[in-house]
C-alpha positions as a printed NumPy array, in Angstrom:
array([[  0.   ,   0.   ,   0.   ],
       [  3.5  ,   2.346,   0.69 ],
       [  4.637,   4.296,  -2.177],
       [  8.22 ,   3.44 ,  -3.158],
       [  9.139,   6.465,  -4.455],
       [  8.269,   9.855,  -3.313],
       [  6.802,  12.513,  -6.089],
       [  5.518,  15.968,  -4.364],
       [  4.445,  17.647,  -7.796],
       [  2.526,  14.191,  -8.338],
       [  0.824,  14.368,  -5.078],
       [ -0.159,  18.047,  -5.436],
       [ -1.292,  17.643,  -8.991],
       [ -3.539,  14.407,  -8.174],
       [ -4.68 ,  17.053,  -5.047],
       [ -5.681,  19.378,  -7.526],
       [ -7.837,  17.652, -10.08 ],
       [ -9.712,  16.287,  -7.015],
       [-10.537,  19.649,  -5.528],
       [-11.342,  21.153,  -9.289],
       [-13.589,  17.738, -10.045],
       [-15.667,  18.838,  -6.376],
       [-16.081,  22.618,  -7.527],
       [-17.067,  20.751, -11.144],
       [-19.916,  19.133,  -8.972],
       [-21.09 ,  22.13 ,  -7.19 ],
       [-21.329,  23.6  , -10.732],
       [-23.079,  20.894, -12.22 ],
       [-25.235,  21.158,  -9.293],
       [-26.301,  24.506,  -9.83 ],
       [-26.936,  23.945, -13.557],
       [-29.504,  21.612, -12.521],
       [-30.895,  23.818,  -9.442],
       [-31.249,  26.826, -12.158],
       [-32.676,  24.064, -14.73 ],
       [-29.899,  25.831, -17.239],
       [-29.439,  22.464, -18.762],
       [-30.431,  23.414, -21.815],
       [-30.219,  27.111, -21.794],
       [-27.205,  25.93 , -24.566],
       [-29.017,  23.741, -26.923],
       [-26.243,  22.659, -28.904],
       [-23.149,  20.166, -28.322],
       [-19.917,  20.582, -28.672],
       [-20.37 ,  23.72 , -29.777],
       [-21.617,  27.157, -27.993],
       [-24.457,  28.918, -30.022],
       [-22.311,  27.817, -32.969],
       [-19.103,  28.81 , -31.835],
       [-16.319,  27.08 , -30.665],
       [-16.8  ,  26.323, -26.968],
       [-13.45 ,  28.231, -26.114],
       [-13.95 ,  31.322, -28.361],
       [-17.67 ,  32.063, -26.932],
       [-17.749,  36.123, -26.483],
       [-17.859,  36.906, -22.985],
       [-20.486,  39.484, -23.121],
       [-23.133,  36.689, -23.918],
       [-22.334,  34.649, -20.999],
       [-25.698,  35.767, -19.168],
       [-28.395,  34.06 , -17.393],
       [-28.52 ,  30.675, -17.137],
       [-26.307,  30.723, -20.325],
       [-23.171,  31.623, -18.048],
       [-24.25 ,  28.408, -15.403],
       [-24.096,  25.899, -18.608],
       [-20.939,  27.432, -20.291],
       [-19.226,  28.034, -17.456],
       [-19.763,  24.091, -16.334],
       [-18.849,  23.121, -19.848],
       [-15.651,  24.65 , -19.856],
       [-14.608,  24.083, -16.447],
       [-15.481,  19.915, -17.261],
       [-12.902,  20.53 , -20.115],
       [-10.415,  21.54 , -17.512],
       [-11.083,  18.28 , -15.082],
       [-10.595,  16.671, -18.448],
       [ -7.454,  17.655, -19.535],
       [ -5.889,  17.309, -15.733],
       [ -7.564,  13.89 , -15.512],
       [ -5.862,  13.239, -18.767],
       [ -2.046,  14.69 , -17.586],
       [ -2.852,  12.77 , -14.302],
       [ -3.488,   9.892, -15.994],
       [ -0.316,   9.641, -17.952],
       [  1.796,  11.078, -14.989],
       [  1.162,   7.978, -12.626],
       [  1.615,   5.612, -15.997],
       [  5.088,   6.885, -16.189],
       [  6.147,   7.322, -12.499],
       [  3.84 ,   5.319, -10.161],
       [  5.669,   1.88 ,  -9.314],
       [  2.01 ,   0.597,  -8.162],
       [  0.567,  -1.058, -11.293],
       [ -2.834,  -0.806,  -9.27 ],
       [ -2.522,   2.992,  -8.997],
       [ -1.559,   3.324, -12.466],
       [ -4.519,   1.325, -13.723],
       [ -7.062,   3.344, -11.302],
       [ -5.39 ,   6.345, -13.407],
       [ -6.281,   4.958, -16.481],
       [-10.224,   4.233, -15.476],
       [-10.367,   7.818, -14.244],
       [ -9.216,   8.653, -17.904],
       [-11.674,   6.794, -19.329],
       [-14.26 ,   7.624, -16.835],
       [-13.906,  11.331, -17.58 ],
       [-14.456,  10.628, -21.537],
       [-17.59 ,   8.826, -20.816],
       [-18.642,  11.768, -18.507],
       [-18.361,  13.971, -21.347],
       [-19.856,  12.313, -23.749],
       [-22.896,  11.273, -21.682],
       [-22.916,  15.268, -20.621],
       [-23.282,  15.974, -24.66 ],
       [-26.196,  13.168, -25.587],
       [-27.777,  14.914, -22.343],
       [-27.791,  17.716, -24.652],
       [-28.759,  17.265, -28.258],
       [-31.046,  14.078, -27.201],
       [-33.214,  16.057, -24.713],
       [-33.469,  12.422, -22.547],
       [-33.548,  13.257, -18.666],
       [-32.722,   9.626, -18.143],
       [-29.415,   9.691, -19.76 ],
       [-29.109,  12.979, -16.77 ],
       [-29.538,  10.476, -13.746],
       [-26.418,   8.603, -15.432],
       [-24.456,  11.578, -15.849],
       [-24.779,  12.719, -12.102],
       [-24.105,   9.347, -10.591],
       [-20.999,   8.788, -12.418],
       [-19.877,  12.973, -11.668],
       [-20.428,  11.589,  -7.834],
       [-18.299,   8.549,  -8.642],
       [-16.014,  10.157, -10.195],
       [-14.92 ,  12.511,  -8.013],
       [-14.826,   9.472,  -5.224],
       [-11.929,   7.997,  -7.277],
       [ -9.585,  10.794,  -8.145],
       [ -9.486,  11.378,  -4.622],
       [ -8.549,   7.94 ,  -4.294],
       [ -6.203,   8.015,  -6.372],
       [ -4.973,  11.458,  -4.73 ],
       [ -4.781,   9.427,  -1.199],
       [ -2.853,   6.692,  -2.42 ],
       [ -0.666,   8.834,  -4.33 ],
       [  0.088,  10.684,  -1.703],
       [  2.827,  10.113,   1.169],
       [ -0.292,   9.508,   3.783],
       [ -1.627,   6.492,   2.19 ],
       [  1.175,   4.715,   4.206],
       [ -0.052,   6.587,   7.363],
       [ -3.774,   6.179,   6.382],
       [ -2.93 ,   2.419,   5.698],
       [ -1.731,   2.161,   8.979],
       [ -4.263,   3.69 ,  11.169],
       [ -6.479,   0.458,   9.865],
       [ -4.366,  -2.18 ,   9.644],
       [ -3.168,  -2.116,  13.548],
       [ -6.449,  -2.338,  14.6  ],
       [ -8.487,  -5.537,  14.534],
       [-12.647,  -5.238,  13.725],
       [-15.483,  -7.211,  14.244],
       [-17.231,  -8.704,  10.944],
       [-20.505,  -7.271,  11.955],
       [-18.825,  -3.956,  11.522],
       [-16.997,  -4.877,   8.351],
       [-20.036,  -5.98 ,   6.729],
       [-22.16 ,  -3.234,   7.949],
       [-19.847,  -0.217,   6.551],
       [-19.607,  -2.078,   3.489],
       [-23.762,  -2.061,   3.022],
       [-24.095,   1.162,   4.849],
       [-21.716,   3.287,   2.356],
       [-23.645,   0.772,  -0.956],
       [-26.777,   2.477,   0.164],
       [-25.141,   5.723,   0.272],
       [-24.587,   5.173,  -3.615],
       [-28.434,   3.903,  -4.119],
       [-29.528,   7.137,  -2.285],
       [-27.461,   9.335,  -4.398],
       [-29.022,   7.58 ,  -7.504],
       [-32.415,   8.308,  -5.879],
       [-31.296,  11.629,  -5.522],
       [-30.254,  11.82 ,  -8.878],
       [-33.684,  10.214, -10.998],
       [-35.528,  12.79 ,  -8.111],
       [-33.415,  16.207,  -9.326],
       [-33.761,  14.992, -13.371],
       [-37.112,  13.661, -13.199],
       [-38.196,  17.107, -11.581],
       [-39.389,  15.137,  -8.7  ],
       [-37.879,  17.172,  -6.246],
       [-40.927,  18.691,  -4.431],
       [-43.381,  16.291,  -5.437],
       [-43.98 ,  16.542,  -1.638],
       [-43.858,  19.851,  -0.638],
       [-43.617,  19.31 ,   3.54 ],
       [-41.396,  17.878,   5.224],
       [-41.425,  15.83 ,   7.813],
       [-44.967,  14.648,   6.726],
       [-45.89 ,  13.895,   3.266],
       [-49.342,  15.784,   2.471],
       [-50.33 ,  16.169,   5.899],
       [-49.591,  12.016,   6.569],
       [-47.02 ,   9.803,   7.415],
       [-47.91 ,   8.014,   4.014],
       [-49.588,   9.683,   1.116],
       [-51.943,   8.188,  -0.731],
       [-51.204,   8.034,  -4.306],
       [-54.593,   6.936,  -5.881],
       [-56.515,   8.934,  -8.695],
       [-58.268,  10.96 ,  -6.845],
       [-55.543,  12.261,  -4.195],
       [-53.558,  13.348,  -7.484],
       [-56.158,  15.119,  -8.99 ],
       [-57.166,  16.834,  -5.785],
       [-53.179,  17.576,  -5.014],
       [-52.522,  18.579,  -8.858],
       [-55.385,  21.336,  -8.688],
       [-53.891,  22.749,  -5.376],
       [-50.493,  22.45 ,  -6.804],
       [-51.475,  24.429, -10.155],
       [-54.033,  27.009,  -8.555],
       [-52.55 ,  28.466,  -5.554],
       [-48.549,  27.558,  -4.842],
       [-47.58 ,  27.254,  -8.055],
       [-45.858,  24.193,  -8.816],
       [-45.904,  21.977, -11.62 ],
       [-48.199,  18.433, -11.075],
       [-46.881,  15.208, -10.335],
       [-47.444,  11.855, -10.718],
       [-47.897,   8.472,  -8.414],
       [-44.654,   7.33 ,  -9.588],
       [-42.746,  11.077,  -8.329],
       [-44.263,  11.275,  -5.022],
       [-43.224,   7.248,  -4.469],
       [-39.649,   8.23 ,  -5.468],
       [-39.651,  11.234,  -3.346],
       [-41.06 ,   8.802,   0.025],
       [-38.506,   6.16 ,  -1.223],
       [-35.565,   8.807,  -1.388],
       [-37.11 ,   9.862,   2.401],
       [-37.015,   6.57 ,   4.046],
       [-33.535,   5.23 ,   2.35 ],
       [-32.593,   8.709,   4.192],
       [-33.538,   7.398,   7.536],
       [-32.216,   4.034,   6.892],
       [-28.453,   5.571,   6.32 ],
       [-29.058,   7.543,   9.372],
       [-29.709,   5.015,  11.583],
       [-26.867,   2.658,   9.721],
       [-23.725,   5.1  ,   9.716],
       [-24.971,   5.454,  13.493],
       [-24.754,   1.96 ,  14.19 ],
       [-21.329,   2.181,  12.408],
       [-20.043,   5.022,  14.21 ],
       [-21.43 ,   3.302,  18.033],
       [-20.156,   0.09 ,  16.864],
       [-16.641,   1.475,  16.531],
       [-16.467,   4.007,  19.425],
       [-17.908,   0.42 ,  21.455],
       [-14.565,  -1.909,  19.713],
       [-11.878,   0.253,  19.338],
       [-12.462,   3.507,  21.603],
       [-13.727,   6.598,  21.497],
       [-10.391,   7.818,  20.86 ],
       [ -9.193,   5.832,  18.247],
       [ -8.775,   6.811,  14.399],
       [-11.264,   4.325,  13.703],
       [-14.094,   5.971,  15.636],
       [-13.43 ,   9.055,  15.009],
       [-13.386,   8.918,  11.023],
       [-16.61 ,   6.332,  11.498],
       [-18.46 ,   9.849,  13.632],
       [-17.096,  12.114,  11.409],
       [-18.14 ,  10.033,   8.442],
       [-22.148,  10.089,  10.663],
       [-21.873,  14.126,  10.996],
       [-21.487,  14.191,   7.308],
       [-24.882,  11.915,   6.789],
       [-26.712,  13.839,   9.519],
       [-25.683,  17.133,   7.604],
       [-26.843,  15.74 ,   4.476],
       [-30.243,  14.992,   5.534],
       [-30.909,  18.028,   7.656],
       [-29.926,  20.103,   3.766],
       [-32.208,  17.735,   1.705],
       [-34.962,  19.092,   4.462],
       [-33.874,  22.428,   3.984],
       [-34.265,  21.849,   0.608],
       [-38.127,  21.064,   0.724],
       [-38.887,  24.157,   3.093],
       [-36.627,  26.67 ,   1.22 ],
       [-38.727,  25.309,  -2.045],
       [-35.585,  23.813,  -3.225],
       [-33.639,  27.087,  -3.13 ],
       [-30.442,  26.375,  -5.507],
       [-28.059,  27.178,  -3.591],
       [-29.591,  24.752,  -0.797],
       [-30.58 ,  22.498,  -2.94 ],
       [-26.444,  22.221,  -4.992],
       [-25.412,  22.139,  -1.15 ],
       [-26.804,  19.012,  -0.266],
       [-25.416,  17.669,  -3.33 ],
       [-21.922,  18.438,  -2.532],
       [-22.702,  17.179,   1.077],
       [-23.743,  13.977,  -0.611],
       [-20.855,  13.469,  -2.642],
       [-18.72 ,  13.76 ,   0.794],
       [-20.712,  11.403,   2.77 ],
       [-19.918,   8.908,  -0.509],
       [-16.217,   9.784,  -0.521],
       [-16.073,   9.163,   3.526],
       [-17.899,   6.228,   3.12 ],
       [-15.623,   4.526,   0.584],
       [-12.82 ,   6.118,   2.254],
       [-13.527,   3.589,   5.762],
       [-14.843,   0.732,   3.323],
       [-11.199,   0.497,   1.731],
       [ -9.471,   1.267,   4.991],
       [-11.336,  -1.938,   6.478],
       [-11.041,  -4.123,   3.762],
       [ -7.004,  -3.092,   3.849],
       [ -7.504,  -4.062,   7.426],
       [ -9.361,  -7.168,   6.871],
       [ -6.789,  -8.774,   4.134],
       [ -3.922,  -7.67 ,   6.161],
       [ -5.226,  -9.868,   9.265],
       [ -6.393, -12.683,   6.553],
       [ -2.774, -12.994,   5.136],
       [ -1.457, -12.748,   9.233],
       [ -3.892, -15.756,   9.493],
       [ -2.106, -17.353,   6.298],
       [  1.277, -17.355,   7.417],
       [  0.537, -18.171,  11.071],
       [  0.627, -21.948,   9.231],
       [  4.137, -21.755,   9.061],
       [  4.66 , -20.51 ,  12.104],
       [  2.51 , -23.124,  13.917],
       [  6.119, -25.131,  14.926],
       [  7.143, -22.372,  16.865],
       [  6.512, -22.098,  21.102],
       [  3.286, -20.461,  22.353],
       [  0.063, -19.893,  20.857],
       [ -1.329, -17.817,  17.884],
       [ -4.836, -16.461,  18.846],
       [ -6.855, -13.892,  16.854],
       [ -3.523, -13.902,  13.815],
       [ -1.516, -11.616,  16.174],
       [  2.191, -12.361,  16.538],
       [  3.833, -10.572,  19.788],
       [  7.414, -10.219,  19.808],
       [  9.499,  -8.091,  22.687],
       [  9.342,  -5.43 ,  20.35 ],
       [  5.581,  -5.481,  19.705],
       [  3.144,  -6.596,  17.018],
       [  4.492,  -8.228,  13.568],
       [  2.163,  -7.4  ,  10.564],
       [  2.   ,  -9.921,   8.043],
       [  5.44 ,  -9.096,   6.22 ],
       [  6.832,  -9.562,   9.645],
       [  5.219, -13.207,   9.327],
       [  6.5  , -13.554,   6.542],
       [  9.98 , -12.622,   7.325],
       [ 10.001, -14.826,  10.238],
       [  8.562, -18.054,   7.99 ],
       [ 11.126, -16.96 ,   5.712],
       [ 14.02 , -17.514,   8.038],
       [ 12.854, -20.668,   9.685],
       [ 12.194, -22.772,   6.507],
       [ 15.856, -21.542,   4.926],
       [ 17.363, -22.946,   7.973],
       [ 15.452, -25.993,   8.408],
       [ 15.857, -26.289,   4.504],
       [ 19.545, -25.868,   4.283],
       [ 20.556, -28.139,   7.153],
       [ 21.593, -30.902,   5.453],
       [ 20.693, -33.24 ,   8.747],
       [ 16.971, -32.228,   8.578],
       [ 17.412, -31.009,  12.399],
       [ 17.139, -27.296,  12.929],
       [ 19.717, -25.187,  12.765],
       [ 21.064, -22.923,  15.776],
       [ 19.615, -19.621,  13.855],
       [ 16.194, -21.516,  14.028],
       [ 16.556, -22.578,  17.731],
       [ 17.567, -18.31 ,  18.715],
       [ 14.101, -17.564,  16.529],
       [ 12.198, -20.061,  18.734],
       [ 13.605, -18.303,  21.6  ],
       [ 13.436, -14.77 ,  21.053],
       [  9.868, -14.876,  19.328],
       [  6.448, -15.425,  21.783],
       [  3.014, -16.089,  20.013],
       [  0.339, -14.87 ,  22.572],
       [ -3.23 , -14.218,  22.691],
       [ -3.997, -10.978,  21.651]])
């Protein structure tokens, strides 16, 4: 997981693109808040001009939100791009490299799916564009933590501590309904479904709205005669309730995350404090998708929560890796304890205690290493004296 070699201007640069790919999101946010999708009805070009050369003096109105995202995605693009071919030619990590390479790709796609938006006038292909905008920005930053001289430290802070698989398992699902709730989120802002219940914490007046015939018509004539807002449909106030209760149900998850690891490893320990932060940034997020409804889904509310949303993803895939590095770090521990087994003492739990502390599992391997040249090498199949010092010097204990 340790970089081998040590490239500032690469870290700084992979920095960069991830902190211009977030202000790309807040953008594309308000494009959609302002409903300027369109207010530029033609692809690649700009009213006919090149998209570079567009006068300035025209950039008004919701014309300014869609150029202004347009040109600013060409600038993700082309430092996605140098990115991309920076960590081809200098990252050792053929991993890394290869995570470069899908964010180049990724960023084409982007594009292109940006465009169709565009001169096919299909909101669907929209929900597709702002999920993979969210997921995109999740991995550059990945890429920017590996790259980076903390993903050693970062790497570390998981891999000394030891977790329960209830709280493996329940990160992992907790941050894969973060992603279903942002593509909720997504079909609700492109399928103008967005205040298809206008209150908030009830739905209508009721915990449950109906959603037969006559409830629509009744709602639809309110809606159009006196506040003003366009009618909906059965199928836009069940995504809007769905949207609400997969809200609650990440709540009350990343809660059970963040107790879970405060309870196991301490309420001072990296682990619980990333899993609380990572519950702050959910319990922000739904408190500005309620602002949302009762500020009439205000756009710069509105482009808030989805920035706040793309942070409670990024957090949430952040821990998931940093557990899984944890969990196949004890899992190859548990692999190489085999060889160990004909030492004195007792392996319990896959931790090896020495006088000088924990081994991780290139420690184990180190150790294995040494004992089987030895036993290998003696040519009267009886261990050597460099075997019998290991045997003494080395204690497996419970941990």
């Amino acid at each position: 997981m340790t970089r081998s070699t040590c490239h500032p201007w690469l870290d700084g640069f992979a920095w960069l693109t991830a902190a211009a790919t977030f202000l790309l999101l807040g953008l594309g946010g308000l494009v959609t808040s302002h409903e300027a999708g369109l207010a530029v009805p033609d692809w690649p070009t700009t009213y006919g001009y090149n998209m570079f050369l567009f006068p300035m003096h025209l950039w008004q109105s919701n014309i300014f939100y869609e150029h202004t995202h347009r040109l600013l995605a060409s600038f993700v693009g082309l430092l996605t791009s140098i990115l991309a071919v920076w960590l081809w030619l200098r990252e050792p990590r053929s991993w890394l490299r290869w995570l470069g390479a899908g964010a180049f790709f990724a960023i084409l796609l982007q594009g292109l799916l940006g465009g169709l938006r565009v001169t096919l006038l299909k909101d669907e292909i929209g929900i597709f564009h702002a999920t993979l905008a969210q997921s995109f920005f999740v991995l550059v930053t990945l890429i920017a933590l590996f790259s980076s001289l903390k993903a050693g430290k970062f790497a570390d802070s998981f891999r000394r501590n030891r977790i329960s698989g209830s709280l493996y398992w329940l990160t992992i699902c907790s941050a894969s309904l973060v992603l279903i709730q942002l593509i909720l989120g997504a079909a609700m802002r492109h399928q103008h479904a967005g205040l298809a219940v206008p209150d908030f914490p009830l739905a209508y007046g009721k915990a449950w709205p109906p959603m037969d015939a006559a409830f629509l018509g009744k709602v639809n004539s309110h809606r159009l005669g006196t506040v003003q807002l366009n009618p909906v449909t059965a199928s836009q106030i069940g995504l809007q309730m769905t949207h609400r209760l997969v809200a609650l149900s990440i709540v009350l998850l990343v809660g059970c995350v963040a107790w879970k690891a405060r309870g196991e490893q301490g309420p001072g320990s990296f682990l619980a404090k990333f899993a609380g932060a990572w519950w702050g940034v959910i319990c922000l997020q739904a408190a500005l998708g309620a602002a949302t409804i009762w500020s009439n889904k205000a756009a710069d509310v509105a482009t808030a929560h989805v920035l706040c949303g793309a942070l409670s993803l990024l957090a949430g895939t952040i821990f998931s890796v940093g557990l899984i590095i944890q969990r196949q770090s004890w899992l190859s521990l548990a692999q190489t304890s085999g060889a160990a087994d004909h030492l004195d003492g007792t392996l319990l739990g896959g931790v090896v205690q020495t006088p000088g502390g924990p081994l991780d599992a290139p420690g184990v391997g180190a150790i294995r290493l040494m004992t089987g040249t030895c036993s290998c090498t003696n040519p009267k199949g009886t261990t050597s004296r460099l075997g019998r010092s290991t045997r003494e010097s080395i204690r497996l204990v419970p941990s």
